[in-house]
C-alpha positions as CSV (number, residue, x, y, z in Angstrom):
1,X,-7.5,-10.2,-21.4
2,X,-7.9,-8.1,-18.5
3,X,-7.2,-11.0,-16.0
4,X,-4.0,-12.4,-17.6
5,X,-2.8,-8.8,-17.8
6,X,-3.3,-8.8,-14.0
7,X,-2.0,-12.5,-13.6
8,X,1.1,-11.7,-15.7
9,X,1.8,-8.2,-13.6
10,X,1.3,-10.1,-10.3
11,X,3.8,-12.8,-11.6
12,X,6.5,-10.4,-12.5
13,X,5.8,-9.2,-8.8
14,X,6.5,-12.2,-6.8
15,X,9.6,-12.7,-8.7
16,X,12.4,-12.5,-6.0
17,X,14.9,-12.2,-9.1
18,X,13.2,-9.4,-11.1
19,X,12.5,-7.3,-7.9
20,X,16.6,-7.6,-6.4
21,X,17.4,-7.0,-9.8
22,X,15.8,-3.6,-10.6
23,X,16.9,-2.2,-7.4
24,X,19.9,-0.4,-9.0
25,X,17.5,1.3,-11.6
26,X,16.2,3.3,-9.3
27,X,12.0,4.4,-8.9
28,X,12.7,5.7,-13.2
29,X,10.9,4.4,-15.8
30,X,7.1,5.5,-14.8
31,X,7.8,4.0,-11.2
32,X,8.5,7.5,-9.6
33,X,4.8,8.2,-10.7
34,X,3.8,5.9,-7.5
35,X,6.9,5.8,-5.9
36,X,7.6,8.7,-3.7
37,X,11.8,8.6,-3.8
38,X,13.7,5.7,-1.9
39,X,15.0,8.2,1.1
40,X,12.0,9.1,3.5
41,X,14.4,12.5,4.5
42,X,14.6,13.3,0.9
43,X,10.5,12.9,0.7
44,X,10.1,14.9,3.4
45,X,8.7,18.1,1.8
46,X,6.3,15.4,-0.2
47,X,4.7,14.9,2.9
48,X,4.6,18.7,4.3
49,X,3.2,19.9,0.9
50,X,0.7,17.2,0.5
51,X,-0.4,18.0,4.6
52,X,-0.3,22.1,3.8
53,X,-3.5,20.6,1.7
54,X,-5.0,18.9,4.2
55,X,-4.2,16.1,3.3
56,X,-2.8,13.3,6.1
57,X,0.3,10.4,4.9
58,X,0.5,6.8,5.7
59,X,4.1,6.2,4.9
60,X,5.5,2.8,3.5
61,X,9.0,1.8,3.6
62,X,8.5,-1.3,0.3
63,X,9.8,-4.0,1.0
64,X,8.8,-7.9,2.1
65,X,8.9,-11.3,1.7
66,X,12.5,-11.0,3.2
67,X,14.4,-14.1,4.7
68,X,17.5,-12.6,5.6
69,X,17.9,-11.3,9.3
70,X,20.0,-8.3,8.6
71,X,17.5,-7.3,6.0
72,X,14.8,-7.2,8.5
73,X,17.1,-5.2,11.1
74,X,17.8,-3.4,8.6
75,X,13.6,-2.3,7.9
76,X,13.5,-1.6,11.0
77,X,16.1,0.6,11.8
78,X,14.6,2.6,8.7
79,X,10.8,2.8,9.9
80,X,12.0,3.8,13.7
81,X,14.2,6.5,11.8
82,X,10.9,7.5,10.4
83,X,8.8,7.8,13.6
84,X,11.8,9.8,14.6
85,X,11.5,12.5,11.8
86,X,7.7,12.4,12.2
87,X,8.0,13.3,15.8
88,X,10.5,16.1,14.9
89,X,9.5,17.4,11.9
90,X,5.6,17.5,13.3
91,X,4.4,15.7,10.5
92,X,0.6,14.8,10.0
93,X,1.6,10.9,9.0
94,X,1.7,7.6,11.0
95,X,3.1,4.0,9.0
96,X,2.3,1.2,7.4
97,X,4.5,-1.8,7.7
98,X,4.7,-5.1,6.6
99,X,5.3,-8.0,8.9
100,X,7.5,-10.4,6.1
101,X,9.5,-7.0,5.8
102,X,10.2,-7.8,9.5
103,X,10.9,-11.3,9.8
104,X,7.9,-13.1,10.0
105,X,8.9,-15.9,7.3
106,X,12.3,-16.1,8.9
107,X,10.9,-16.9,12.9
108,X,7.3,-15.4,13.8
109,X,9.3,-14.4,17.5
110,X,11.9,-12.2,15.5
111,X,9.5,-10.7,13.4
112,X,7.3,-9.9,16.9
113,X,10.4,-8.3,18.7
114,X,11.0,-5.9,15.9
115,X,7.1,-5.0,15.6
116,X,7.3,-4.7,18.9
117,X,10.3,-2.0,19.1
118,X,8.5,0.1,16.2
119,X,4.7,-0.1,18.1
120,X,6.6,1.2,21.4
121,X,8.5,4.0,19.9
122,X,5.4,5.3,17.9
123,X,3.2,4.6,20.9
124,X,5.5,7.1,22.8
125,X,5.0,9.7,20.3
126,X,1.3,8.9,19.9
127,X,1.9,7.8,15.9
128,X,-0.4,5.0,14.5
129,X,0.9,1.8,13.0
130,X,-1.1,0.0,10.3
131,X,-0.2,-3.5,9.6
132,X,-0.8,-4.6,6.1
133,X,-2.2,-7.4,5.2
134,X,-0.6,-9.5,2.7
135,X,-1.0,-12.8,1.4
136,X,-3.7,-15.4,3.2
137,X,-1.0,-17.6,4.1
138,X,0.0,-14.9,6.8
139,X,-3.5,-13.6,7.6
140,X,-4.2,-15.5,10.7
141,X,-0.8,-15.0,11.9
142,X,-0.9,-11.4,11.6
143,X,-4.3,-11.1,12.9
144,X,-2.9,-13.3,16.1
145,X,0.1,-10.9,16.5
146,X,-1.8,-7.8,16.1
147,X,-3.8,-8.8,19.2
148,X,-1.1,-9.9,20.9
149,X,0.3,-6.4,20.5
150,X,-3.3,-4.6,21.7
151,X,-2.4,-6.1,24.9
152,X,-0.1,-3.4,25.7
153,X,-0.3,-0.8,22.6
154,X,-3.3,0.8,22.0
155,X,-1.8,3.0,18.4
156,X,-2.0,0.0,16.5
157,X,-4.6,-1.8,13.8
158,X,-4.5,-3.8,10.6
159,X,-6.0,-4.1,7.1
160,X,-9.3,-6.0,6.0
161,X,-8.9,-7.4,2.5
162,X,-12.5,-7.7,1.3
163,X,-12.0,-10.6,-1.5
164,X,-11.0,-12.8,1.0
165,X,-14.4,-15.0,1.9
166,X,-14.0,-15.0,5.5
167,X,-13.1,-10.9,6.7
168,X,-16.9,-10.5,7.8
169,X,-16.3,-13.1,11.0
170,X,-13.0,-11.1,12.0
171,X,-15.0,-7.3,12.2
172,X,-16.9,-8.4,15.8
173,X,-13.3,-9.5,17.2
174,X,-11.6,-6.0,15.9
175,X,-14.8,-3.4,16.2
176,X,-12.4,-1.2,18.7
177,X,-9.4,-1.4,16.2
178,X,-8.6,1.5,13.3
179,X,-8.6,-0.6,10.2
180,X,-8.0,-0.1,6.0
181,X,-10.7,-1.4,4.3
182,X,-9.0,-2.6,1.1
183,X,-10.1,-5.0,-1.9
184,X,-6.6,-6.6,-2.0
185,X,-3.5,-6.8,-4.9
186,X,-2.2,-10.2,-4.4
187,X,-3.3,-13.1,-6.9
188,X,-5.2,-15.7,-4.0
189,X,-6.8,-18.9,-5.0
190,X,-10.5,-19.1,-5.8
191,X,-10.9,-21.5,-2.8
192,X,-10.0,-18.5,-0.3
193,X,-10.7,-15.1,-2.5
194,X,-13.5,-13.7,-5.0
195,X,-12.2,-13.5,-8.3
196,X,-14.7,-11.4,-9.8
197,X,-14.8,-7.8,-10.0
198,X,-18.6,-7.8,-9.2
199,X,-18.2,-10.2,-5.9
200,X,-15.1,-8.0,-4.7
201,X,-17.1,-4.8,-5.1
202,X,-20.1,-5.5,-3.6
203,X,-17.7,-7.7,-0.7
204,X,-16.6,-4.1,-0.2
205,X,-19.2,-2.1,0.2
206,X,-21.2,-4.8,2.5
207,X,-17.8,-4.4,5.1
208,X,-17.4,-0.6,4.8
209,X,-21.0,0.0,5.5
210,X,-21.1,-2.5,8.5
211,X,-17.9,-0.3,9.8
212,X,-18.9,2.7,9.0
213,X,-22.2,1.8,11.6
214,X,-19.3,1.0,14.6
215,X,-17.3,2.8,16.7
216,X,-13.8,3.0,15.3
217,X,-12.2,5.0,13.0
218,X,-12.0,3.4,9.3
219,X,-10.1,4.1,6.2
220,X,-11.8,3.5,3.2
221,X,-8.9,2.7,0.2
222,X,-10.2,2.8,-3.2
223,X,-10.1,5.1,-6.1
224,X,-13.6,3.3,-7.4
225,X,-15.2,6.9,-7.7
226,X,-18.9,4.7,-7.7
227,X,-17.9,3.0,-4.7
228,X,-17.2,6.2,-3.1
229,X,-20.3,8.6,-4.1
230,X,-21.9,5.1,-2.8
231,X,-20.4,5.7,0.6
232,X,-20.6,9.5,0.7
233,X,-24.4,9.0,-0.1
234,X,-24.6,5.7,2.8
235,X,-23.1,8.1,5.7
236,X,-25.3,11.0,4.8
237,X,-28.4,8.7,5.2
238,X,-27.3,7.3,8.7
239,X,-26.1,11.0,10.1
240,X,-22.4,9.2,9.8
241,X,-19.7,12.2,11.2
242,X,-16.8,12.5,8.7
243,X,-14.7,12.7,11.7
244,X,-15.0,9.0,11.8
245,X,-13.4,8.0,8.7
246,X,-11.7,8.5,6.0
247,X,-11.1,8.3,2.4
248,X,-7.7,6.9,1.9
249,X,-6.0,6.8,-2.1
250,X,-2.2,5.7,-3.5
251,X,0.1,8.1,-4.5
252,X,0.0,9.6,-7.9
253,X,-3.7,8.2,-7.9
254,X,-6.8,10.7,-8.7
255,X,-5.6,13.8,-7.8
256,X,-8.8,15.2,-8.9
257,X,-10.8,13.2,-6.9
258,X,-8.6,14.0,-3.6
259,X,-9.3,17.7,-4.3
260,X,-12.6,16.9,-4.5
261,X,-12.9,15.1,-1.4
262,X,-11.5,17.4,0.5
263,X,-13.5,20.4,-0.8
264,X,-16.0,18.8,0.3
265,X,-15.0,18.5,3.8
266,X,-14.2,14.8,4.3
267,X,-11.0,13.3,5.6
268,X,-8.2,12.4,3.4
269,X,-5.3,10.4,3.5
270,X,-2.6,9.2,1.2
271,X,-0.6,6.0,0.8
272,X,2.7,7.0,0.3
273,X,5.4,4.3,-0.6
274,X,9.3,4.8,-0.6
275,X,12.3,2.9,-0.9
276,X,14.6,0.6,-3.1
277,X,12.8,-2.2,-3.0
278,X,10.0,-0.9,-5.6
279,X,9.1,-3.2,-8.2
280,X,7.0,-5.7,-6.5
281,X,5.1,-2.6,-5.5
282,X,5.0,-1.3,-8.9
283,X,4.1,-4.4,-10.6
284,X,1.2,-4.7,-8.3
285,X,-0.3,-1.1,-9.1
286,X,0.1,-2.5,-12.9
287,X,-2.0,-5.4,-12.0
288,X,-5.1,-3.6,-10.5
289,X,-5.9,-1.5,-13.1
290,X,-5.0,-1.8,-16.4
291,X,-4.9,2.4,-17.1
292,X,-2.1,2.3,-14.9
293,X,-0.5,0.8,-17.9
294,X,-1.6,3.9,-19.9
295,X,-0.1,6.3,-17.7
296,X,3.2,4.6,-17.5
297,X,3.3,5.0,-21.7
298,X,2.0,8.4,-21.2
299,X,4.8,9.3,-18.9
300,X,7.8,8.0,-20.9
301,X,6.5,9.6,-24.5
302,X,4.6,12.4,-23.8
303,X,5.0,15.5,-21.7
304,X,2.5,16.9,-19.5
305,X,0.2,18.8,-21.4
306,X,0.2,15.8,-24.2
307,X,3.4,16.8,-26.1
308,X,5.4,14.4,-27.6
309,X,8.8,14.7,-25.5
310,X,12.3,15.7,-27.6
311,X,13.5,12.7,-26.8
312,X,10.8,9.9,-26.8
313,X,12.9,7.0,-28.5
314,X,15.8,7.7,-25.9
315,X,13.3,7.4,-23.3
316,X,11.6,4.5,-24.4
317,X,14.7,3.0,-25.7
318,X,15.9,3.2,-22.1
319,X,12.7,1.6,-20.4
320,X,12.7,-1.2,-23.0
321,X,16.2,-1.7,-22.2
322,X,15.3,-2.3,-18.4
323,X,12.4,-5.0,-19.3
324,X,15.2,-6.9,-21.3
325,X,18.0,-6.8,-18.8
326,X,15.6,-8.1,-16.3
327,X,13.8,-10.9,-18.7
328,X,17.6,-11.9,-19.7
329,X,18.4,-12.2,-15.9
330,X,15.1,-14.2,-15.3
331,X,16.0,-16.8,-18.0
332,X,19.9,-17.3,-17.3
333,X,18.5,-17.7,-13.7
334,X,16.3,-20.1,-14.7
335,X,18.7,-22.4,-16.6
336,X,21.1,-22.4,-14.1
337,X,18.4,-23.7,-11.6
């Protein structure tokens, strides 16, 4: 049940249709749980409350997949705007982008041009770039660019998705570059990926340890809390600094565990997404645990100290009336194809 829950949630996210089409709701409907706003400005005291905590950002401007040039200028006007306000605003944040966001399905030289303008404007304000990894039919393209980039840049790195088979033979090449160790959210084929729970854990703790042995910084994403007391225990054992990583979590993810963290002196960071484009995003978070689910009915019914709200059928009345408008918009789209 659990994996045609996921299969269904990452479904809904690849849908080009669904995700142009809730655009004009907005981040409501248990999406601004996970979604910081869709103005980075706006989000702004987000980031300084969350750093008043000692707490770092990665900032995410959602979006990908795009195949429209204007789009991807677009993305990228956005993101430099952010560096921009980072600089200014003395924020404790760098960015994560995405290189489809950027162009890389329209022509790989286009997408490399923008990349290139973001890297040199946060390399002149000393702001890291993460490049996420998305689906394995760009991995060795975004591997090749991110090197291409090292060349020149040095405030750049990537993401290593651990239930991809192959990661392990990439950590010799990138033991000098900052990487997010991650167990990935897209739906891969068995021939590529693990597809068990068990293999994807243990793929993860067998790369975090190995980088948590080198030399460069590493963020270590997961809100497993076994995966981390494993890790917290591994570093202790191997007189591991906790300047040299850190633990890195979603937004609106185990706040109680981030406390935690950082009372107990470790490095924290969180993933902080933003924008219009949302609901691939969203769908994703859906997919990779199933209590997100929960929290998302927990949010539209019941207040915060487990209340029923005033209003609950308007609320949910409202949220079931956005999974039909976008259902009815799937199907007519469908017929007419």
């Amino acid at each position: 049940m659990t994996s045609l829950t996921r299969d269904f949630f990452i479904g809904l996210s690849n849908s080009t249709i669904l995700n142009k089409s809730a655009k004009k709701f907005g981040t409501r409907f248990g999406a601004d749980r996970f979604v910081a706003g869709t103005d980075f400005d706006a989000i702004i005291p987000v980031v300084r409350e969350l750093n008043e905590k000692q707490i770092s950002c990665t900032m995410d401007h959602l979006g990908e997949f795009v195949m429209d040039r204007a789009e991807a200028a677009y993305a990228k006007a956005k993101i430099t705007h952010m560096l921009h306000q980072i600089h200014e605003q003395q924020l404790d944040c760098h960015v994560s982008i995405k290189l489809t966001q950027l162009g890389l399905d329209i022509e790989e030289s286009f997408c490399i041009q923008n990349v290139e303008q973001i890297v040199e404007v946060a390399d002149k304000y000393g702001i890291f770039v993460n490049i996420d990894m998305e689906k394995y039919m760009h991995y060795e393209k975004t591997l090749a660019i991110l090197k291409q980039l090292r060349k020149k840049y040095s405030h750049v790195g990537t993401v290593i998705q651990t239930y991809l088979y192959d990661v392990e033979r990439d950590l010799d090449e990138l033991e000098d570059v900052r990487l997010r160790i991650v167990k990935g959210a897209y739906k891969e084929d068995q021939a590529v990926a693990y597809a068990s729970k068990k293999d994807i854990d243990e793929n993860f703790l067998r790369i975090a340890k190995k980088r948590l042995l080198g030399k460069a910084f590493t963020s270590i994403a997961t809100h497993d809390h076994h995966i981390i007391e494993e890790l917290k225990k591994f570093a202790d054992e191997h007189h591991i600094s906790k300047e040299t990583f850190e633990f890195q979590m979603l937004f609106g993810f185990r706040v109680d565990m981030q406390r935690q963290l950082i009372k107990e002196g470790y490095r924290f960071c969180t993933y902080i997404p933003f924008g219009e484009d949302w609901f691939g995003y969203f769908m994703r978070r859906l997919a990779e645990r199933p209590q997100n689910i929960n929290l998302l009915v927990k949010d539209v019914f019941y207040t915060e100290d487990n209340k029923v709200k005033k209003q609950p059928l308007i609320a949910g009345a409202a949220a079931l009336t956005l999974l039909v408008c976008l259902g009815r918009k799937k199907k007519k789209a469908s017929k007419t194809v």
